[in-house]
KOLKOL-580871 format. One record per residue (C-alpha): residue in three letters; x, y, z. Coordinates in pm, whole numbers, plus 50000, padded with zeros to 5 digits. Layout:
<recs>
ALAXYZ
...
</recs>
This chain:
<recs>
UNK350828027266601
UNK353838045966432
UNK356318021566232
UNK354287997366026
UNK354767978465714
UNK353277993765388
UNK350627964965345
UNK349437974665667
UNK348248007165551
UNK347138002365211
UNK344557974265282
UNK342627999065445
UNK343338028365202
UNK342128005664878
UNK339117992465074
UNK337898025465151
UNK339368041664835
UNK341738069064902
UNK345448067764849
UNK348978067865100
UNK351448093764978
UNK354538078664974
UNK357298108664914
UNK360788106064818
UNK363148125064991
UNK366938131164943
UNK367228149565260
UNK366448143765658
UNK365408180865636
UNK362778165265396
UNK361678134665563
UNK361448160065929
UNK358378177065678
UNK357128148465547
UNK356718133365909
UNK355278169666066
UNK352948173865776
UNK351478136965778
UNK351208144566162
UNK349198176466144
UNK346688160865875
UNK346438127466099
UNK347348108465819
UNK349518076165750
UNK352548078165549
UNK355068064865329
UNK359338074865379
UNK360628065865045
UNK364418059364911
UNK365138055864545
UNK368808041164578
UNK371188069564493
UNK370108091964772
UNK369968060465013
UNK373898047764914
UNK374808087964952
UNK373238091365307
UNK374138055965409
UNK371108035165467
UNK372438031065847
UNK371658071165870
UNK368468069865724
UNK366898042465918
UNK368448060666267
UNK366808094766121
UNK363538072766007
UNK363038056366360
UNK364118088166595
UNK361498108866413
UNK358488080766347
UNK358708070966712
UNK357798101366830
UNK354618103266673
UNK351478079966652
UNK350928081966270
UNK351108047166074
UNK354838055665938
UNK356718031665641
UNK360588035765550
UNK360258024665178
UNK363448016664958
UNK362028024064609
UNK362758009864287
UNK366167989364348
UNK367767967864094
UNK369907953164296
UNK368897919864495
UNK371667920364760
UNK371007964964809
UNK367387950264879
UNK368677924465189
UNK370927947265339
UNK367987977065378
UNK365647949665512
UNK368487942665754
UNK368957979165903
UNK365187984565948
UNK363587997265641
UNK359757985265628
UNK358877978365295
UNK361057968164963
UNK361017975064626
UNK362387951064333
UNK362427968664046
UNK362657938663811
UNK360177957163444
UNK364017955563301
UNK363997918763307
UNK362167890463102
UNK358837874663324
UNK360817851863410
UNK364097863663603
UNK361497891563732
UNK359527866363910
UNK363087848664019
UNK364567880664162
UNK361927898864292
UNK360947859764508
UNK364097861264607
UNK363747897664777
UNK359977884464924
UNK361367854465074
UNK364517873365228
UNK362367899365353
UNK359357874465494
UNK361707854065638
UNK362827884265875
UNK359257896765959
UNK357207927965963
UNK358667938765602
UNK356467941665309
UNK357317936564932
UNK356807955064626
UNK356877944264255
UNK356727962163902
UNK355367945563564
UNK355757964363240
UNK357757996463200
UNK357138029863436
UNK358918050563158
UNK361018086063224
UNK358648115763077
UNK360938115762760
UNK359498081162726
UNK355838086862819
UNK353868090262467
UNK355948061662318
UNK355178039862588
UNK351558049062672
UNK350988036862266
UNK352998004662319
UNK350507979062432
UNK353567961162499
UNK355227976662754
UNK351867985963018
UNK350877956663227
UNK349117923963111
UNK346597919863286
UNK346497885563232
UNK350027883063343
UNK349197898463690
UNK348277874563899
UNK350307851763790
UNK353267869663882
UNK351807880364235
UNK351357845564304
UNK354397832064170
UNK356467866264305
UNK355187863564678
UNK354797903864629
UNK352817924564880
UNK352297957364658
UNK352107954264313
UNK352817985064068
UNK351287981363726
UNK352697997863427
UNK349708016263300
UNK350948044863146
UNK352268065963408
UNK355648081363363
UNK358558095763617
UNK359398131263583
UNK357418160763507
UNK355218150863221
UNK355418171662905
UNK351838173762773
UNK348758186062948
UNK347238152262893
UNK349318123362893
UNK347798086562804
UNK346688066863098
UNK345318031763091
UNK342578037263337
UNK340498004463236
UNK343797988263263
UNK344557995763650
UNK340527990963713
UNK340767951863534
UNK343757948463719
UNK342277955264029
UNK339377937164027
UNK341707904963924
UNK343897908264241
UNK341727928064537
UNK337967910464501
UNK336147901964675
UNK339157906364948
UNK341917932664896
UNK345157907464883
UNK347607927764681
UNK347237966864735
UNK348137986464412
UNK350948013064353
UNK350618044364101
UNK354078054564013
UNK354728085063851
UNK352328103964048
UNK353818144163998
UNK352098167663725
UNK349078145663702
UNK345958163963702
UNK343718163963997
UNK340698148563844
UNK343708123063665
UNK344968117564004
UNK341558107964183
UNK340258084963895
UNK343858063563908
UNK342418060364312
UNK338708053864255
UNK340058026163983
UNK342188009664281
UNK345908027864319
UNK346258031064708
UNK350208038164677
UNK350688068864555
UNK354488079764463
UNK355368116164469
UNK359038125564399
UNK359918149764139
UNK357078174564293
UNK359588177364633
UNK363108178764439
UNK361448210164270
UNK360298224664610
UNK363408217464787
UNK365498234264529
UNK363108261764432
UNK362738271664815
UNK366298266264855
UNK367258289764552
UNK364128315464678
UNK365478316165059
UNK369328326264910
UNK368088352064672
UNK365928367864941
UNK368828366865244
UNK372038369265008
UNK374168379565313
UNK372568359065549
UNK374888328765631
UNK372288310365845
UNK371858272165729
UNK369648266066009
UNK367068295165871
UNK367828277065488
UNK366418241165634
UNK363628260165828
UNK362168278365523
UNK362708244765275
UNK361188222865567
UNK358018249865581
UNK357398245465233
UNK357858208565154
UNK355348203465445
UNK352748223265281
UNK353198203764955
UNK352868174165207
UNK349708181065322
UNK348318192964972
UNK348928160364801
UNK347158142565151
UNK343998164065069
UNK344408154064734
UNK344948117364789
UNK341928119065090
UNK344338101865358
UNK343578130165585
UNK341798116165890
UNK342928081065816
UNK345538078466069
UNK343168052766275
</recs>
């Protein structure tokens, strides 16, 4: 086992509740650690693209990158385009090879939400061996966080869940429940807990159908972080956490070496300690060992 869809995975991770890091990187220096870490804590993993870094790398390069370094190992590995607005930047990634596919429709009414993000599911279906993921409700930037964490309004309805899984043909679904992206500015930001559980418990019993995604996952406490897993988040997005590593080891190599003109000792020491953050946040999310 080494490529796999994400569903593949995450049945298994929110049966036996523990979570898949899925990590977004903006460099193949990056992805190299994600892979080695993942491989030396035998532990699946989740390759994700938001869709800046993927239209600056070419999606071409990072599927060629993606498959010359997951076929070397025998990890479950998924090449995730994350959060994509756009229906026809969706196709053409499930054309080159990536595994599983975000819509990002929160921005729309239920309605076109459900239109779009079908549209992506059957596309992607239709192909084979590529997996789906939806959003309901808004995932707000940290700036955002306490305004939407006290606007019923904007977190998932529960009620509206499974109607648009069914009517979506999602794989993955990723609940608004309070989460934000970005480092989050208080020590305890608002997180609908009971929300995710209900949710859960509407989509995934008594058989897990529709594996749930946390987004927002960096600056969460620990014990925040294993409750959003014991109440059914299986997908868990890290990507703020590694753009501060990768620019704080960057900016820590260059002060240390300032006359050293050595790129290939820069990518060593950022690659070193990305993978440790790696395999900290696979203890954390208790994927290590799960590789099976």
């Amino acid at each position: 086992m080494a490529i796999v869809s994400a569903k593949e995975m995450l049945v298994k991770a929110s049966q036996e509740k523990y979570a898949v890091g899925a990590f977004n990187i903006t460099s193949v220096v990056q992805m190299g650690a994600i892979i080695e870490g993942a491989v030396a804590k035998n532990a699946p993993v989740i390759i994700q693209t938001s869709v800046t870094p993927a239209r600056f790398l070419k999606p071409e390069v990072v599927v060629a990158v993606f498959k010359a370094l997951a076929n070397e190992v025998s990890i479950p590995v998924c090449l995730h385009l994350d959060h994509c607005t756009d229906v026809d930047f969706c196709k053409i990634c499930a054309d080159l090879g990536y595994t599983n596919i975000m819509f990002d429709g929160s921005h729309l009414d239920f309605e076109e939400n459900i239109r779009r993000t079908r549209e992506v599911s059957d596309y992607c279906h239709a192909i084979g061996g590529i997996t789906v993921e939806g959003e309901l409700g808004t995932v707000s930037g940290v700036e955002d966080q306490i305004k939407v964490a006290s606007d019923d309004a904007q977190l998932c309805d529960p009620e509206k869940s499974f109607e648009f899984v069914e009517r979506s043909g999602i794989d993955l679904f990723g609940p608004a429940i309070g989460t934000a992206h970005g480092i989050y500015q208080t020590e305890n930001p608002v997180i609908d807990f009971k929300r995710l559980g209900e949710i859960y418990q509407m989509l995934n019993t008594p058989l897990v159908k529709t594996p749930l995604v946390v987004h927002g996952g960096t600056g969460l406490s620990e014990p925040t972080v294993r409750n959003l897993i014991q109440n059914g988040g299986s997908k868990y997005n890290v990507s703020t956490n590694l753009k501060y590593i990768l620019m704080d080891s960057t900016h820590e190599y260059m002060t240390g070496h300032p006359k050293e003109y050595d790129p290939g000792k820069l990518d060593k020491h950022v690659k070193m300690e990305t993978r440790k953050r790696i395999e900290y946040w696979i203890d954390l999310l208790g994927s290590e060992g799960k590789a099976l």
